[in-house]
C-alpha positions as CSV (number, residue, x, y, z in Angstrom):
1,X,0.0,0.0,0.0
2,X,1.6,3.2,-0.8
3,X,2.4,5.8,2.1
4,X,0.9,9.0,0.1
5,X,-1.0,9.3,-3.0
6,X,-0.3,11.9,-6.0
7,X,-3.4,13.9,-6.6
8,X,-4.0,15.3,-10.2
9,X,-4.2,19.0,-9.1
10,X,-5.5,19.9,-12.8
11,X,-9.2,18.6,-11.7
12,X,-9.4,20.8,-8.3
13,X,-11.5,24.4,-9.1
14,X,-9.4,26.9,-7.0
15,X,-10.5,28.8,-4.7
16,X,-11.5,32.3,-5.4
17,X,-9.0,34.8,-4.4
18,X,-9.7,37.3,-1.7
19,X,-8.4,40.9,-0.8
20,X,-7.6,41.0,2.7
21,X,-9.7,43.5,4.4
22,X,-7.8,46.7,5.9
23,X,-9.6,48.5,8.8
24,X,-7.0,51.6,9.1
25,X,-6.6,53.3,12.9
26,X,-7.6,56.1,13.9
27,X,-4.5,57.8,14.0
28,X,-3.5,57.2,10.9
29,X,-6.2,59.4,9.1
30,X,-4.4,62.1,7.1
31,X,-1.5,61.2,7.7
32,X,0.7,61.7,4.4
33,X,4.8,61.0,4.0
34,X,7.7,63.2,5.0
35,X,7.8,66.2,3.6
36,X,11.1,66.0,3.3
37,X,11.7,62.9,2.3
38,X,9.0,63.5,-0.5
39,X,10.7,66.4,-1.8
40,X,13.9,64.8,-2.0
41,X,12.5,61.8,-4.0
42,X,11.1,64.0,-6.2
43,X,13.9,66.0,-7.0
44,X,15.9,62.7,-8.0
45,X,13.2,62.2,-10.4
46,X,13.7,65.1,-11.9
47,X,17.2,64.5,-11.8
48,X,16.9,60.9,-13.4
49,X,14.8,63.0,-16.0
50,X,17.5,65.0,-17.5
51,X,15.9,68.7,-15.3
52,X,18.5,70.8,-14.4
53,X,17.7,71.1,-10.2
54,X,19.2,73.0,-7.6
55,X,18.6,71.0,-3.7
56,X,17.3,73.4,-1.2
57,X,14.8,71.0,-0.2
58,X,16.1,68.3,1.8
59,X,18.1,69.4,5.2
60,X,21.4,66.9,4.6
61,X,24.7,68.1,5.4
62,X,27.0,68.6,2.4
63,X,29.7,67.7,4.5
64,X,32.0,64.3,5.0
65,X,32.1,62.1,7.6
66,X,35.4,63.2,9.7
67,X,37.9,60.9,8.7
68,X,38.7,59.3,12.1
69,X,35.1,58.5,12.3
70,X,35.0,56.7,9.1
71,X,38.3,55.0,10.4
72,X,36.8,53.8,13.6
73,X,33.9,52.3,11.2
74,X,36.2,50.1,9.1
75,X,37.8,49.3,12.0
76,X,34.7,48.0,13.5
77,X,32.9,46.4,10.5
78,X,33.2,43.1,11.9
79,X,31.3,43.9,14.6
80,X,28.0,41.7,14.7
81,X,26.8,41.3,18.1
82,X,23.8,42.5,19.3
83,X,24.2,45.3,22.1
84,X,22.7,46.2,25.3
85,X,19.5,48.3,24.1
86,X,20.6,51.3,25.5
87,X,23.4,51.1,24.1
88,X,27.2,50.4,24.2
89,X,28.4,51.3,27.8
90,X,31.7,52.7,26.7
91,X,29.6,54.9,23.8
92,X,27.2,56.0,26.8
93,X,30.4,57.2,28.7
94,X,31.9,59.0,25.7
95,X,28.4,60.8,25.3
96,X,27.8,61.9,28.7
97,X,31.9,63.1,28.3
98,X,30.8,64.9,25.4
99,X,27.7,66.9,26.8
100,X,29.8,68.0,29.8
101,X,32.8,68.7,27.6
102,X,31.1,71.0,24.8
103,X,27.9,72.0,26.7
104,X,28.5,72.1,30.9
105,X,25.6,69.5,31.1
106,X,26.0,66.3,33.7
107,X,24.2,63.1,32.9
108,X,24.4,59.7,34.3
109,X,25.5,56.7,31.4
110,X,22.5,54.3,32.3
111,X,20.3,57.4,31.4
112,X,21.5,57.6,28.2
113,X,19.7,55.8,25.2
114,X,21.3,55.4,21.7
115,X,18.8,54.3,19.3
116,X,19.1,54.5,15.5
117,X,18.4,58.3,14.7
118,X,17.2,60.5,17.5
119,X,14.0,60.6,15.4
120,X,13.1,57.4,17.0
121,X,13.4,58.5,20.2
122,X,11.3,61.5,19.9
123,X,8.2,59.3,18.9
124,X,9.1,57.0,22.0
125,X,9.0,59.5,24.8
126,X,5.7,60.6,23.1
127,X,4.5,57.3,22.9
128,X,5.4,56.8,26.9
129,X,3.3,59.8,27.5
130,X,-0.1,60.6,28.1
131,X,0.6,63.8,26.8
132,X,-0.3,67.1,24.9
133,X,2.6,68.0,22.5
134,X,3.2,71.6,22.3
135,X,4.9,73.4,19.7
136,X,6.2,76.9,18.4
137,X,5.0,77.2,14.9
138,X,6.8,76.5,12.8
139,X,8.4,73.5,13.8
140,X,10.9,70.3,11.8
141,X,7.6,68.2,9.8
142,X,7.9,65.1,12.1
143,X,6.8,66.4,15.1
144,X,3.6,66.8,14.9
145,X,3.1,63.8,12.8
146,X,4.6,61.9,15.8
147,X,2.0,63.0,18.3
148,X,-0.9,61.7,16.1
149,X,0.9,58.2,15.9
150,X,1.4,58.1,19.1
151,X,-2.5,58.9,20.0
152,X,-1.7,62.2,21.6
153,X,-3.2,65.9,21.0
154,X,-0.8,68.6,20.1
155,X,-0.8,72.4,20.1
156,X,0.6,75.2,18.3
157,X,2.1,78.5,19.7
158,X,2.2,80.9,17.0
159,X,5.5,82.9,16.4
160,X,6.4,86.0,14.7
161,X,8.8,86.8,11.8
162,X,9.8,89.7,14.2
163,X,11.3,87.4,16.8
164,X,13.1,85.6,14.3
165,X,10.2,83.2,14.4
166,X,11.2,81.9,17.9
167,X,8.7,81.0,20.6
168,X,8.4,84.1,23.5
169,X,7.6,83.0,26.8
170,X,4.7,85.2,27.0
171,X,3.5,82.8,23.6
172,X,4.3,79.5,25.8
173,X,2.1,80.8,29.0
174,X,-0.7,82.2,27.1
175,X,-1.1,79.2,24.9
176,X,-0.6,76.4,27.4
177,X,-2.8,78.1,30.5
178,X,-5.6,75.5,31.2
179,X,-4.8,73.6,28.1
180,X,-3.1,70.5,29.5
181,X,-6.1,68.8,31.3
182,X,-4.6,66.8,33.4
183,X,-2.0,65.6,30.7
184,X,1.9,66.1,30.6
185,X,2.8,68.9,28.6
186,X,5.5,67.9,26.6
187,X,7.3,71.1,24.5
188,X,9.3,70.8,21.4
189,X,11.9,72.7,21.3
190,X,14.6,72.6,18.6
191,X,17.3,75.1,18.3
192,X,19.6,76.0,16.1
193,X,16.4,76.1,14.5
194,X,14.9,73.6,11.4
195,X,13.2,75.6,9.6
196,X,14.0,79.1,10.4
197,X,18.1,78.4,11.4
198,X,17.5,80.8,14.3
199,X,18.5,80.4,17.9
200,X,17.8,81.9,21.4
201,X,20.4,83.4,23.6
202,X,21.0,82.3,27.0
203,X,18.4,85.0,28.7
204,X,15.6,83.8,26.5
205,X,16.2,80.7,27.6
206,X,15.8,81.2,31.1
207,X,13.0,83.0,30.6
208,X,11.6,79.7,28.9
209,X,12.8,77.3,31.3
210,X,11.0,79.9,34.0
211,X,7.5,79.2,32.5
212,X,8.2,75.7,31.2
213,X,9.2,75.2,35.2
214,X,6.2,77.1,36.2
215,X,3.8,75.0,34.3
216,X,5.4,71.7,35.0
217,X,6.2,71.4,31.8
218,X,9.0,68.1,29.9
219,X,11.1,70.0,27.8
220,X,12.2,67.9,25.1
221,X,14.7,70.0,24.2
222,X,16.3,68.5,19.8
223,X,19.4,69.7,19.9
224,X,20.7,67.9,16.7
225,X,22.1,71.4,15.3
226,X,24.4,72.3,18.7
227,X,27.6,71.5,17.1
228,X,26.5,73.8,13.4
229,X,26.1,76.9,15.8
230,X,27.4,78.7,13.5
231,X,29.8,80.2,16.2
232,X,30.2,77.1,18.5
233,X,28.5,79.2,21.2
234,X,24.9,77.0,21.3
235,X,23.7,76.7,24.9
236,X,21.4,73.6,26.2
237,X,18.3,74.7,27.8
238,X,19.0,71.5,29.8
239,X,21.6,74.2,32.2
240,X,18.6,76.6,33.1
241,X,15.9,73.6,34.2
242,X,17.6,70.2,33.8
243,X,15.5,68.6,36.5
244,X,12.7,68.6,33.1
245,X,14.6,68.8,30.1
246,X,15.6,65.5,27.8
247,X,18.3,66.3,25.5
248,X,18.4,64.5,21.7
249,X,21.2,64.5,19.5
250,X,23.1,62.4,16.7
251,X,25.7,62.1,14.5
252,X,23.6,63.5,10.9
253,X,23.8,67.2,11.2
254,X,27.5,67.7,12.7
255,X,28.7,64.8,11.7
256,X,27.5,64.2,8.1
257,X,26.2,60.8,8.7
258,X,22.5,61.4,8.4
259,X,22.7,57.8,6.6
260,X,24.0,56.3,9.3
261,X,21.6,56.6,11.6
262,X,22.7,57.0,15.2
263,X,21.1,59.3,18.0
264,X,21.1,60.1,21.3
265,X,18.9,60.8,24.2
266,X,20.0,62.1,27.8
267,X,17.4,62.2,30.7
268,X,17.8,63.5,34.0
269,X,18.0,61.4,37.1
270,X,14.7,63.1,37.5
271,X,13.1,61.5,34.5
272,X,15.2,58.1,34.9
273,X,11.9,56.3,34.9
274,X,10.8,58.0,31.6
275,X,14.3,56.5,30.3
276,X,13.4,53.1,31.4
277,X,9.6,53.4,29.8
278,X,11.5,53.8,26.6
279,X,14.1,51.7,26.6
280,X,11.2,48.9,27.3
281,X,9.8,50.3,24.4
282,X,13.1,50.3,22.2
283,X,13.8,46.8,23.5
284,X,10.0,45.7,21.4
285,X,10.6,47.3,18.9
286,X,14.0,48.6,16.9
287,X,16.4,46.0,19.7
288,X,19.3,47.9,19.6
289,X,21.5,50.1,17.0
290,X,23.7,48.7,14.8
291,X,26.8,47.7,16.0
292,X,29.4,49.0,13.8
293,X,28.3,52.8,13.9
294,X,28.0,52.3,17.7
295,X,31.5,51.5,17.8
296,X,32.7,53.8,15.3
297,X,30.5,56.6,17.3
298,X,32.8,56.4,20.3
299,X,35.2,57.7,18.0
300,X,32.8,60.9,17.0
301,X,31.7,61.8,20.6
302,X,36.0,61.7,21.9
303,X,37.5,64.7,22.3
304,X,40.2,64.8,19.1
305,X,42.1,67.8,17.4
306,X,41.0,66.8,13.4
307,X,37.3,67.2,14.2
308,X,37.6,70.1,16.4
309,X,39.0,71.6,13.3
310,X,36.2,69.8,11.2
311,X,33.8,71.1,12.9
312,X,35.6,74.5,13.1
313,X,35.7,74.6,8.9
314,X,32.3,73.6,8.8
315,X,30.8,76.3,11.0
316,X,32.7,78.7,9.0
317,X,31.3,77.8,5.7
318,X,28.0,77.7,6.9
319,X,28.4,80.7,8.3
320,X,29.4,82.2,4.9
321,X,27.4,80.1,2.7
322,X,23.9,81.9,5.1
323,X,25.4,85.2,4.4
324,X,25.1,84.9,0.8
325,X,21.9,83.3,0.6
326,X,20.3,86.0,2.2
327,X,21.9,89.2,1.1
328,X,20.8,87.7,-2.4
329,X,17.9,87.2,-0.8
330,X,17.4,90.4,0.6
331,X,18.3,92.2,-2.5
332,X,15.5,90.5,-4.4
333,X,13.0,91.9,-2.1
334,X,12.3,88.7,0.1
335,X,12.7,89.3,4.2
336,X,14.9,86.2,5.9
337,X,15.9,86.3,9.6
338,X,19.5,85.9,10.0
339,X,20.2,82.3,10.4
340,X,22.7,81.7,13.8
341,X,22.9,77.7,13.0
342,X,22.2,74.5,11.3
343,X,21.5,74.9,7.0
344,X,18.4,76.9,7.0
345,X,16.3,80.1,5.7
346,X,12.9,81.1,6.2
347,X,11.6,83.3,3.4
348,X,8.8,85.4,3.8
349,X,8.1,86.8,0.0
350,X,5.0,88.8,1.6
351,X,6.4,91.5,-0.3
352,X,6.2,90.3,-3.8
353,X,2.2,89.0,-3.3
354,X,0.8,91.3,-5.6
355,X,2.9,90.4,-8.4
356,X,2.9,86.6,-7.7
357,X,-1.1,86.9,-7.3
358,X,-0.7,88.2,-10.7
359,X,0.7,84.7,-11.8
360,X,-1.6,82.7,-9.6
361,X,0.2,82.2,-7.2
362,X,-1.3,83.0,-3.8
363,X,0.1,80.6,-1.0
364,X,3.3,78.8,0.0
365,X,2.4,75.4,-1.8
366,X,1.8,76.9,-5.1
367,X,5.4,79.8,-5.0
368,X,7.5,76.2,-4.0
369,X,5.7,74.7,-7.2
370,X,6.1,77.5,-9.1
371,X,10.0,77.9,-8.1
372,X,10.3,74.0,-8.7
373,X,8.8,74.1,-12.8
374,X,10.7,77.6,-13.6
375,X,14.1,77.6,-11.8
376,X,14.7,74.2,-10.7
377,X,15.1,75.7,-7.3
378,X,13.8,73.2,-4.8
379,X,12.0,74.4,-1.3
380,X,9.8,73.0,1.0
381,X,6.1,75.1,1.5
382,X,5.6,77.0,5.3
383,X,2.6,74.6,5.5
384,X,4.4,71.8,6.2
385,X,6.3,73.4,8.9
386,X,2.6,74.7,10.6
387,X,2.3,77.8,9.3
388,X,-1.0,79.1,7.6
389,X,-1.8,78.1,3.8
390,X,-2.3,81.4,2.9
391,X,1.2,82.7,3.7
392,X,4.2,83.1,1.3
393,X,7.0,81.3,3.2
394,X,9.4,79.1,2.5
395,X,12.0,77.0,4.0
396,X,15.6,76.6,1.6
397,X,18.0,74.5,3.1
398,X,21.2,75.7,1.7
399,X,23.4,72.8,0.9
400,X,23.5,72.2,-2.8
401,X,27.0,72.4,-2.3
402,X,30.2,69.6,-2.4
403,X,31.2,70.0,1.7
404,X,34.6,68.2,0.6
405,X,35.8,70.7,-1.6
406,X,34.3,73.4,0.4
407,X,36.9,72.2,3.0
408,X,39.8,72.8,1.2
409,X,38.8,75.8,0.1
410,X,37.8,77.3,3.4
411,X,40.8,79.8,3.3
412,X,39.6,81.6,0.7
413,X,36.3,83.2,2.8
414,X,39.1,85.1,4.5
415,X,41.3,85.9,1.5
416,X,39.1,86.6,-0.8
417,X,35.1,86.6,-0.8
418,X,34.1,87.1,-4.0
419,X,36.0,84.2,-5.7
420,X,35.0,82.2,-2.5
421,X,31.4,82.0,-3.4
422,X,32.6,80.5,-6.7
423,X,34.9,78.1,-5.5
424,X,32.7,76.7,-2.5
425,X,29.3,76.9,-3.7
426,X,29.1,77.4,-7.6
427,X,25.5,75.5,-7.7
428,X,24.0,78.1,-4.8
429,X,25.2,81.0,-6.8
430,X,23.7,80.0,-9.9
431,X,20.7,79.1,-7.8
432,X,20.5,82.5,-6.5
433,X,20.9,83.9,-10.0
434,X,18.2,81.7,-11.4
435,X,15.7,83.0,-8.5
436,X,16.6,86.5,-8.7
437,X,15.9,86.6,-12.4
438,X,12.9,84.9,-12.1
439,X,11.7,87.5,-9.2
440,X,12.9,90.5,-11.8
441,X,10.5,88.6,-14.4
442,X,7.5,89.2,-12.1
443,X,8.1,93.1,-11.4
């Protein structure tokens, strides 16, 4: 007797297929992808299509990784073990080294967390809070994206172009008074600022820790810029009211490894059982952050002499590239805070309304289309960012530039300016020159 029998499957009728049916949450109603991540796909369409585009758009730094970093990472690319979920002991020292090095701020190692982009930590202190999410607007896209995923309410504090589009404490009191029910108040802040590129000096900052103190407020303070001050003075809020203040960082902005995807977060012994809630969280869901750029990070967080001056040649080119931006900016009629950090201008072309209403263009999400199909120039709308449709404002992020060639040229901003500008950011100038004739068109 055989053990199985072969069945002529030509003679069975299938089954009908069947779609399985999707019942979407809640939270996930409206929600759309990254705006910046969007744009930036977009623009290597148009890239792959042959368009000649200029990258304002997405908020990467032009720079390379330090050298001694990338070093410590082929050093390390055998590492395969999976670490501790808060991460590598010896990295947690170098960090807390490195905050009370460059910034006068004292943290404990086992209330540090390094997950993979600080981005993923912001979403888990929300997600460990019943919480109302407050921020200045505007404010980096993610944020208030996260909130709604994690199933908490969120509110906006409106800020004015006069202030350099930075939250008052006045704003924070007025807004937050009797808002909270019951809920921790969690604020956002993020300084040097994405989008504007403004900062706060240290007396604003007490006068925002005062209130945030006063309300009983979690500052979750995204520091990712600090080290792109574009004078290496940035100051942590986390000095003025550290008992409330959570500090996130990474290695993307000042270390050009967006790619790699390593952040930080440092909580106060006051806070230690926040830390815990998220490392719970971190341990369910991402397990830990790849080993070799946890290693190699060690590297990046020690104090060393070739990316002190890294970082030093960076800030300066920043701090020139800003300069020129605006002026041209300026010159065309469009008003731009000084930026004091990170790679970004906020344009207000309020001005030039009546002559863009003439082309149809009447809010910020048509001028970045508009700016997109006639110069190439790529941008990213003040909606986004939470400010009203109606307004003509614009975030450029100005890093269409080569950040290793910058470097060696970074002399020349001293020496000579004018051939500077060509030598370190050719594509911005012609960017610049593509924008201010296609402003002259409109007049």
């Amino acid at each position: 007797m055989p053990i199985f029998t072969v069945v002529d499957t030509r003679m069975i009728e299938p089954k009908k297929s069947t779609t399985p049916k999707l019942v979407s949450h809640p939270r996930q109603a409206g929600l759309v992808a990254s705006a910046t991540l969007v744009i930036n796909e977009r623009r290597q369409r148009l890239l792959a299509e042959g368009n000649e585009i200029f990258n304002f758009g997405l908020g990467q730094s032009p720079f390379p990784v330090p050298q001694p970093v990338v070093r410590a990472l082929q050093d390390n690319a055998h590492q395969k073990d999976y670490l501790p979920v808060r991460g590598l002991p010896v990295l947690r020292e170098s960090v807390c080294n490195w905050f009370l090095r460059r910034f006068g701020l004292q943290f404990d190692p086992v209330n540090i967390l390094i997950a993979p982009g600080s981005k993923e930590l912001l979403f888990l202190v929300q997600m460990a809070l019943d919480s109302v999410l407050i921020l200045p607007s505007p404010s980096w896209v993610s944020y208030h994206p996260q909130s709604r995923m994690a199933g908490n309410a969120a509110i906006w504090v409106d800020t004015k172009e006069s202030d350099g589009w930075c939250l008052t404490p006045q704003a924070l009191r007025n807004t937050c008074e009797g808002q909270l029910q019951g809920k921790t108040g969690i604020l956002l802040l993020n300084y040097p600022n994405n989008p504007v590129g403004t900062s706060y000096t240290e007396e604003e900052l007490v006068d925002i820790a005062q209130v945030a103190r006063e309300l009983g407020l979690v500052i979750l303070s995204d520091e990712i810029y600090a080290e792109v001050d574009h004078l290496g003075e940035h100051i942590s809020i986390a000095r003025h009211y550290p008992e409330g203040t959570i500090v996130t960082t990474g290695l993307s902005k000042w270390c050009g490894a967006g790619g790699w995807r390593l952040g930080v977060a440092a909580f106060p012994d006051t806070l230690s059982e926040l830390a815990d809630s998220v490392a719970i969280m971190a341990s369910e869901t991402y397990t830990s952050t790849s080993a070799p750029i946890q290693y190699a990070a060690i590297t990046a967080f020690q104090e060393n002499p070739e990316i002190e001056c890294y970082l030093k040649d960076s800030r300066k080119i920043l701090r020139f590239v800003q300069r020129y931006v605006r002026d041209q900016l300026l010159e065309c009629g469009v008003s731009v805070p000084e930026g004091t950090g990170g790679f970004y201008l906020f344009c207000n072309f309020e001005s030039l309304r009546e002559a863009l209403e003439q082309k149809g263009i009447s809010n910020s999400n048509a001028l970045a289309e508009a700016l997109i199909q006639e110069t190439g120039v790529v941008s990213l709308p003040g909606t986004v960012f939470g400010r009203r449709k109606n307004e003509l404002v614009l975030r450029l992020s100005y890093v269409d530039f080569d950040g290793e060639i910058a470097l060696k040229n970074v002399n020349l901003i001293d020496a000579d300016k004018k051939n500077a500008v060509n030598m370190i950011c050719p594509r911005i100038e012609l960017a610049m020159q593509r924008l201010s004739t296609w402003i002259s068109n409109l007049l």
